[in-house]
VMD Tcl script that builds the backbone (N, CA, C; Angstrom):
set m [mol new atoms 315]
animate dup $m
set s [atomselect $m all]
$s set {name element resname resid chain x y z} {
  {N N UNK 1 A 0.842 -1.160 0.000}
  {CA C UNK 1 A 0.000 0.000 0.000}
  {C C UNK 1 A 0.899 1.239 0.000}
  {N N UNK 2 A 0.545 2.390 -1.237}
  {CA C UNK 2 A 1.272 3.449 -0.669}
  {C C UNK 2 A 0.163 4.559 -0.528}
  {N N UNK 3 A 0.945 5.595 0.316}
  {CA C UNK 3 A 0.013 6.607 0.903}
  {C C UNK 3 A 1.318 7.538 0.750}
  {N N UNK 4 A 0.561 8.876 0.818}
  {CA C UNK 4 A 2.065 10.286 0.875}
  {C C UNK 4 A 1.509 11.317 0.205}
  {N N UNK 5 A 2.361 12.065 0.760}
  {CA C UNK 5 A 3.372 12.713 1.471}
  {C C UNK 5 A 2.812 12.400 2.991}
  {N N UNK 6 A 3.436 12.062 4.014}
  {CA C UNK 6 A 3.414 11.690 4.992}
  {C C UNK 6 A 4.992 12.572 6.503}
  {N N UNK 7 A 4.494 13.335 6.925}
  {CA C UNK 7 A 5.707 13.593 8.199}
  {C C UNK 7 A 6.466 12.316 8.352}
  {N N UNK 8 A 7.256 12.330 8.831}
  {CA C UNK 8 A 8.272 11.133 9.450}
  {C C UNK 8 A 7.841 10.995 10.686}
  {N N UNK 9 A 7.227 11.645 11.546}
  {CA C UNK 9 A 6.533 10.978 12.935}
  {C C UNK 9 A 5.263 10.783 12.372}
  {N N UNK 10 A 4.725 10.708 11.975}
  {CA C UNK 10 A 3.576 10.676 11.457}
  {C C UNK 10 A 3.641 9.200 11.059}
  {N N UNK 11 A 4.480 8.875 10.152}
  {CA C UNK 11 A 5.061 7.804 9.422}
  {C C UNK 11 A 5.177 6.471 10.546}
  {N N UNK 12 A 5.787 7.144 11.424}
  {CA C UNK 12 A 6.167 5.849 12.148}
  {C C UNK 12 A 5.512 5.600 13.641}
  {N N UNK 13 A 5.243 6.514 14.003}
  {CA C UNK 13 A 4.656 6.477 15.245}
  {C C UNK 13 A 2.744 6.567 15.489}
  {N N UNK 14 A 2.382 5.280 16.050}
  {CA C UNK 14 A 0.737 5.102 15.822}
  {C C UNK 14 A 0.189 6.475 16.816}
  {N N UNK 15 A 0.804 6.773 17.861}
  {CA C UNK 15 A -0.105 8.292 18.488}
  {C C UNK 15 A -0.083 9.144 18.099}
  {N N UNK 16 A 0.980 9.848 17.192}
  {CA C UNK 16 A 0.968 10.800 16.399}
  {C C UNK 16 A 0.085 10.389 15.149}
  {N N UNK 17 A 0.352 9.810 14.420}
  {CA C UNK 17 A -0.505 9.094 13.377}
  {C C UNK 17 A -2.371 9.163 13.380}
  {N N UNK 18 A -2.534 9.035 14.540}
  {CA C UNK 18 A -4.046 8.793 15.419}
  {C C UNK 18 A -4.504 10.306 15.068}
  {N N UNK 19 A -3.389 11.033 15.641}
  {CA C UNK 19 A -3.678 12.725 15.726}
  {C C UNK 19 A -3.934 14.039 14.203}
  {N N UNK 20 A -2.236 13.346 13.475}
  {CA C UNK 20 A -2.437 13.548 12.127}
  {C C UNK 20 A -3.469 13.294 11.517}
  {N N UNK 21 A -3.323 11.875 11.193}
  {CA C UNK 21 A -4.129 11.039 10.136}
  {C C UNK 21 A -5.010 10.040 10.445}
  {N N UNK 22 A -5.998 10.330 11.231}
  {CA C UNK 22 A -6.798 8.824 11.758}
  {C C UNK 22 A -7.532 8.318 10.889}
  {N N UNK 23 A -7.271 8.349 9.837}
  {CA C UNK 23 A -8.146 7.729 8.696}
  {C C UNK 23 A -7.450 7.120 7.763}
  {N N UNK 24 A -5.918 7.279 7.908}
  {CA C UNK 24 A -4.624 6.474 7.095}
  {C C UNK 24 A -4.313 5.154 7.420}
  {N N UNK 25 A -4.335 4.179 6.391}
  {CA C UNK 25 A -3.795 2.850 6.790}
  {C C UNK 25 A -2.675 2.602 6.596}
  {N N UNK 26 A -1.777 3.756 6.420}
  {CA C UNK 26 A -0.434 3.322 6.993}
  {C C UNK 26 A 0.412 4.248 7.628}
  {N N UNK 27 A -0.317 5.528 8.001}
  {CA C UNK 27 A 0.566 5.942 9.095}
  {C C UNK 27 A 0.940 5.371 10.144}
  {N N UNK 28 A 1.628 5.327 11.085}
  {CA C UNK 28 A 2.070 5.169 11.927}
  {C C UNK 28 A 2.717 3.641 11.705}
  {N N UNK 29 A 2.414 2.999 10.904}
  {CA C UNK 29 A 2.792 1.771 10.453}
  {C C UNK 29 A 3.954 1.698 9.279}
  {N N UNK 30 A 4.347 2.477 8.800}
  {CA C UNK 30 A 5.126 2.379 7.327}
  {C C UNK 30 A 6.486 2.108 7.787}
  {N N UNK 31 A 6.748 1.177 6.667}
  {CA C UNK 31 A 8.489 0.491 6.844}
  {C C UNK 31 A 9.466 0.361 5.875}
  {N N UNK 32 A 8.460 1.547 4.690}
  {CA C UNK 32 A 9.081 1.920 3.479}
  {C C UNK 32 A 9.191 3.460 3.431}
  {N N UNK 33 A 10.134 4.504 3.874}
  {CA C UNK 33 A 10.182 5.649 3.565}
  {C C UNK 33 A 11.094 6.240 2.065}
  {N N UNK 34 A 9.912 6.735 1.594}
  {CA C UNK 34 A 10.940 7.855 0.098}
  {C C UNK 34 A 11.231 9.030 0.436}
  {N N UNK 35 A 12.615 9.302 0.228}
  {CA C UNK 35 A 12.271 10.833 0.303}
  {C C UNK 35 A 12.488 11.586 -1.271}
  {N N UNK 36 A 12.650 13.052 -1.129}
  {CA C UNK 36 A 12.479 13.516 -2.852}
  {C C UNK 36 A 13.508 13.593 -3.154}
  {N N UNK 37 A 14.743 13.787 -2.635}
  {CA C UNK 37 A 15.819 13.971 -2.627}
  {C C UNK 37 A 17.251 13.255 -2.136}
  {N N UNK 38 A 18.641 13.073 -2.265}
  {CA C UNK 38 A 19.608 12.349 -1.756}
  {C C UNK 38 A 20.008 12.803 -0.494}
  {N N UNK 39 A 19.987 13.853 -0.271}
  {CA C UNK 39 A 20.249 15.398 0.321}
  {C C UNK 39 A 19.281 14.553 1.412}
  {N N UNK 40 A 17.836 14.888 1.346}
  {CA C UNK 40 A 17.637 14.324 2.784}
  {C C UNK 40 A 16.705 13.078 3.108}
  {N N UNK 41 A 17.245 12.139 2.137}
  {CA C UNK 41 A 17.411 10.844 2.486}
  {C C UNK 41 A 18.245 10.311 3.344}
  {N N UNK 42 A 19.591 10.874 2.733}
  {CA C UNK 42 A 20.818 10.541 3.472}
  {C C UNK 42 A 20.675 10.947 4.904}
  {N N UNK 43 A 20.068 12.316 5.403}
  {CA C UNK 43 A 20.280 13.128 6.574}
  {C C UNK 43 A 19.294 12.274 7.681}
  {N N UNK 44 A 18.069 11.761 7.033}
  {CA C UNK 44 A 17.133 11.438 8.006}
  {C C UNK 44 A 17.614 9.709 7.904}
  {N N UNK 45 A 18.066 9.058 6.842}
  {CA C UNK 45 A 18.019 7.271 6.960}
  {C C UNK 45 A 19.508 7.285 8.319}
  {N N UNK 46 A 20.113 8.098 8.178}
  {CA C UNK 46 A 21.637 8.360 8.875}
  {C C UNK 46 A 20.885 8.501 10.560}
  {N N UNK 47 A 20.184 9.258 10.585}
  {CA C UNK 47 A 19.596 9.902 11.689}
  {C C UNK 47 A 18.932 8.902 12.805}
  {N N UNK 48 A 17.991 8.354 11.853}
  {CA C UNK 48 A 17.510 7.198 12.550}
  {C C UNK 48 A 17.977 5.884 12.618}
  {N N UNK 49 A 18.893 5.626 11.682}
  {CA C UNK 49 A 19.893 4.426 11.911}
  {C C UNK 49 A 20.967 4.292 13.020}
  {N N UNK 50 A 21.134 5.976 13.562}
  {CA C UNK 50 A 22.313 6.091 14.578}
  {C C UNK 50 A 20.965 5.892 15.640}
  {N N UNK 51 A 20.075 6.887 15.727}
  {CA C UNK 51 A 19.687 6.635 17.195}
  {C C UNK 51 A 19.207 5.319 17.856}
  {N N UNK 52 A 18.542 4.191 16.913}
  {CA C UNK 52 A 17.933 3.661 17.341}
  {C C UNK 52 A 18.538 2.312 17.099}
  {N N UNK 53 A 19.401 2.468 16.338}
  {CA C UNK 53 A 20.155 1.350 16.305}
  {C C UNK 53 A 19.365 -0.068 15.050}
  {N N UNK 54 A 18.927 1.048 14.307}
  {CA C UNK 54 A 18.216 0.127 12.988}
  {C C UNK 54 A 19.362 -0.124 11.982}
  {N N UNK 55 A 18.722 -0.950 11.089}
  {CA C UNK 55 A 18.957 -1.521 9.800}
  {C C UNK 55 A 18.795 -0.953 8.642}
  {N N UNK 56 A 19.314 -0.012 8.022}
  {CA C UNK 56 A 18.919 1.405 7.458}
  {C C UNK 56 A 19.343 0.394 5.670}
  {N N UNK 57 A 18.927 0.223 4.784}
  {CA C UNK 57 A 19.179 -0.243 3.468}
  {C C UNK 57 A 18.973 1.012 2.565}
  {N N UNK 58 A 20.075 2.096 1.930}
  {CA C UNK 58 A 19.867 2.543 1.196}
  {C C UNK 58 A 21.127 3.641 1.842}
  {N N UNK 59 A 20.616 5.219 0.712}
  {CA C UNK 59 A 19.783 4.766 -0.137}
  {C C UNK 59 A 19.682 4.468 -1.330}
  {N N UNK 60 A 18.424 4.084 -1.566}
  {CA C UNK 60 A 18.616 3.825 -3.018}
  {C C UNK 60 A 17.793 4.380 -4.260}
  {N N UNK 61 A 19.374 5.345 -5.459}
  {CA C UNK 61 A 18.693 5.866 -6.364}
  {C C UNK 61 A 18.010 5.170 -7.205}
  {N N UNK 62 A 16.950 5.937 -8.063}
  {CA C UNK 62 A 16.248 5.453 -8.940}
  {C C UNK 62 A 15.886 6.672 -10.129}
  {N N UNK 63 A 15.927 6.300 -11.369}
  {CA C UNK 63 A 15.581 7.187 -12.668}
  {C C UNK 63 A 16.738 7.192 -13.331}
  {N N UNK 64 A 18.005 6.746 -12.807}
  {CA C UNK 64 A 19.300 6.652 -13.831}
  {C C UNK 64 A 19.373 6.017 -14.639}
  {N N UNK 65 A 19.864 5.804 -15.852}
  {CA C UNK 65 A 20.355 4.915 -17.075}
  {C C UNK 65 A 20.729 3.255 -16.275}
  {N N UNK 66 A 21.674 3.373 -15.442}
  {CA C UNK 66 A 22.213 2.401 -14.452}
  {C C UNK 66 A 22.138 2.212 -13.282}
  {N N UNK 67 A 22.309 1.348 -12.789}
  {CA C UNK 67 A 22.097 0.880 -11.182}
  {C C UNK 67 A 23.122 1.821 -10.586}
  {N N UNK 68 A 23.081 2.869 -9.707}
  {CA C UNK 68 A 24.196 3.621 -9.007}
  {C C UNK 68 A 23.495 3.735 -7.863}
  {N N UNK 69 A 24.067 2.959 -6.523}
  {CA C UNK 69 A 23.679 3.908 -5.452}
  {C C UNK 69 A 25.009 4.345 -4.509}
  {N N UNK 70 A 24.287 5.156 -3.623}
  {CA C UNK 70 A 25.819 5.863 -2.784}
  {C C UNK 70 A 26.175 5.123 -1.518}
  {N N UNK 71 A 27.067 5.206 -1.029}
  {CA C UNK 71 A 27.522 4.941 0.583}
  {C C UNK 71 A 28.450 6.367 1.040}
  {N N UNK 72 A 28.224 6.695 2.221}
  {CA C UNK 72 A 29.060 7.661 2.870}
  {C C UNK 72 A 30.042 7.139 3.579}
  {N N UNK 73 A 30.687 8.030 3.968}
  {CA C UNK 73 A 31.996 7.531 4.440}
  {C C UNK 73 A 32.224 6.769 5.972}
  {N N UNK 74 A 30.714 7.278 6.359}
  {CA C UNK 74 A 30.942 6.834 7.704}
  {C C UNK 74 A 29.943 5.474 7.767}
  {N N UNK 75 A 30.265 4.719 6.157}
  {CA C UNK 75 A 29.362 3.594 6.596}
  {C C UNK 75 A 30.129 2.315 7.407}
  {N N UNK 76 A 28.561 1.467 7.500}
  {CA C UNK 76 A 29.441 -0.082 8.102}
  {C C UNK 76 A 29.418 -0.673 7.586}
  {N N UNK 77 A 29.917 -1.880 7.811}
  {CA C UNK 77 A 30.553 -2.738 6.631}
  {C C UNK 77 A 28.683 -3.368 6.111}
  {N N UNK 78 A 28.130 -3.873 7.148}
  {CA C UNK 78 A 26.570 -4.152 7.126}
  {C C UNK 78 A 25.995 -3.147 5.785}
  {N N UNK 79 A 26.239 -1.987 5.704}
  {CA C UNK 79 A 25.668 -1.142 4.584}
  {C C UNK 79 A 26.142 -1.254 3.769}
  {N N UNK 80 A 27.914 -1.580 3.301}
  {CA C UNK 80 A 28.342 -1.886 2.163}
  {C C UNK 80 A 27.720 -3.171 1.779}
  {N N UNK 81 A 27.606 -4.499 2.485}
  {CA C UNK 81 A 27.384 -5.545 2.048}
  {C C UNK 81 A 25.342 -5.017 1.517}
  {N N UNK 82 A 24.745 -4.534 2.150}
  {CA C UNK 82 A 23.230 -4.583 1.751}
  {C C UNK 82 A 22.969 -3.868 0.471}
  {N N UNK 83 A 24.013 -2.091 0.190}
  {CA C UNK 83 A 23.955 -1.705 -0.601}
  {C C UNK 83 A 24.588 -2.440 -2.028}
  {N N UNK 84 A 25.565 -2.880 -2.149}
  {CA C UNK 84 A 25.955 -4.034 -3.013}
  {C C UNK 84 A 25.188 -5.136 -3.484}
  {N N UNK 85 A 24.607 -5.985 -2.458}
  {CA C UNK 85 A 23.275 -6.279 -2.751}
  {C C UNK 85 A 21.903 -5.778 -3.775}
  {N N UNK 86 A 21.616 -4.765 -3.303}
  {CA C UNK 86 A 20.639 -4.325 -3.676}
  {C C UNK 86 A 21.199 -3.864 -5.007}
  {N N UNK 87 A 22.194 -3.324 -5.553}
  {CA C UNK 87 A 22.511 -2.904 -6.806}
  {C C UNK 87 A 22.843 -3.660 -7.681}
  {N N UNK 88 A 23.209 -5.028 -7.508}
  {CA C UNK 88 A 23.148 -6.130 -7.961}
  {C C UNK 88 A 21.730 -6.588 -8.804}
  {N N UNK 89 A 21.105 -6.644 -7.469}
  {CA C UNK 89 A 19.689 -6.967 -7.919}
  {C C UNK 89 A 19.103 -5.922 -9.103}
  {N N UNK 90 A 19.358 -4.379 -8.733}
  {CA C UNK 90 A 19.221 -3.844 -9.526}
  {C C UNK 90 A 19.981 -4.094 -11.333}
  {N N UNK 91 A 21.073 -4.348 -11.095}
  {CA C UNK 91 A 21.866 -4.742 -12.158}
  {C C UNK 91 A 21.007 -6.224 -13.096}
  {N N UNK 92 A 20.668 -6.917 -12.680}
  {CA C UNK 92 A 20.308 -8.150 -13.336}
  {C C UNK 92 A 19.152 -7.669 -14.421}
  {N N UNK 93 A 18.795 -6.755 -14.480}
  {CA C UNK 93 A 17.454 -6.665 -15.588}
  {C C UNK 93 A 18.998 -5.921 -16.714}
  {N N UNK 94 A 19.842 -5.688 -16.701}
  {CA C UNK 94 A 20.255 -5.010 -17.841}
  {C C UNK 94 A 21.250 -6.523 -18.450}
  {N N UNK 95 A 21.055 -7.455 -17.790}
  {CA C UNK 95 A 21.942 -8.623 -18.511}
  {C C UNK 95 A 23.502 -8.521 -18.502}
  {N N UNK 96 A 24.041 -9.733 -18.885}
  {CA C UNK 96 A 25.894 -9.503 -18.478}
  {C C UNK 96 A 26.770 -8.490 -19.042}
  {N N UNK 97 A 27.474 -8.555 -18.196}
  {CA C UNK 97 A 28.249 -7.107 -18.931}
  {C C UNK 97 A 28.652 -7.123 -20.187}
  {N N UNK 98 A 28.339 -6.240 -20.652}
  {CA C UNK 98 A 28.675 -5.881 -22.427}
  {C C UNK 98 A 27.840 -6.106 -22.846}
  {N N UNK 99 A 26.530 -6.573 -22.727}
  {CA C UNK 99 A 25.189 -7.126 -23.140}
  {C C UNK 99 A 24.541 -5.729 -23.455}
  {N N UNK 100 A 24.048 -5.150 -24.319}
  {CA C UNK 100 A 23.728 -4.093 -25.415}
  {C C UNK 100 A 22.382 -3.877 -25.593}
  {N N UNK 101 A 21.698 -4.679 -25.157}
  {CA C UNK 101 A 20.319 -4.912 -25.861}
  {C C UNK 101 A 19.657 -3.543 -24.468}
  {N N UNK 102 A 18.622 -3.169 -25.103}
  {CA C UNK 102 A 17.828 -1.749 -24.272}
  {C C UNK 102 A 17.256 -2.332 -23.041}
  {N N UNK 103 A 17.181 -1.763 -22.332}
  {CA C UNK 103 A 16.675 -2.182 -20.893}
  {C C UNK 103 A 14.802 -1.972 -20.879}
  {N N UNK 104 A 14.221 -3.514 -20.646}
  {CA C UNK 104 A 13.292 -3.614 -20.715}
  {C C UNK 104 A 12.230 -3.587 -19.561}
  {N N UNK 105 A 11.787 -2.516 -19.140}
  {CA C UNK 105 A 10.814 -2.229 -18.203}
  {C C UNK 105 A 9.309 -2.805 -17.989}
}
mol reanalyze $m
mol bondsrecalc $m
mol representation Tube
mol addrep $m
C-alpha cells in the first residue's frame, strides 16, 4: 500500500498518526520511507539508523540509465554488504556485462 506525502513521525509512530491522520492505513505503520531527494534521504536514513540502532538499506537511487547507489563515508561494513546487494539486484534486468540490448521495463 502506498500513501504520501506523509511527516516522518507521522510515518512511524501510531499516536501521532491517530492525531495527524486517523483515517490512514499506513501511518504510523510504514516500513518503506521515500524521500524527494539524496540530500535528505541521506540526513534522516543516517539519523535514525544512529539513534535507534536500525537496519537502514539505502539509499537507493532510482531514474538513472544504471544501477548507481551511494555509501558515505561513515558507513558499516553491514551497509556496504546490503547496498551491493541491492545494486546487484538492480543490475540483473540489464543482462551480463557488455550485453547491449535496451533495458526492458
Amino acid at each position: 500500500m502506498v500513501e504520501g506525502p506523509i511527516q516522518y513521525d507521522a510515518a512511524v509512530d501510531p499516536e501521532v498518526a491517530a492525531a495527524k491522520l486517523p483515517h490512514s492505513q499506513v501511518a504510523g505503520r510504514a516500513t518503506v520511507l521515500i524521500f524527494p531527494d539524496l540530500n535528505t534521504g541521506n540526513s534522516t536514513y543516517k539519523a535514525v539508523q544512529r539513534s535507534v540502532d536500525a537496519v537502514a538499506i539505502g539509499p537507493v537511487l532510482q531514474g538513472l540509465r544504471r544501477p548507481v547507489n551511494d555509501l558515505s563515508r561513515g558507513c558499516t561494513v553491514a551497509d556496504i554488504v546490503n547496498t551491493v546487494a541491492i545494486t546487484a539486484i538492480q543490475a540483473q534486468q540489464f543482462g551480463p556485462p557488455g550485453h547491449r540490448e535496451q533495458r526492458k521495463d
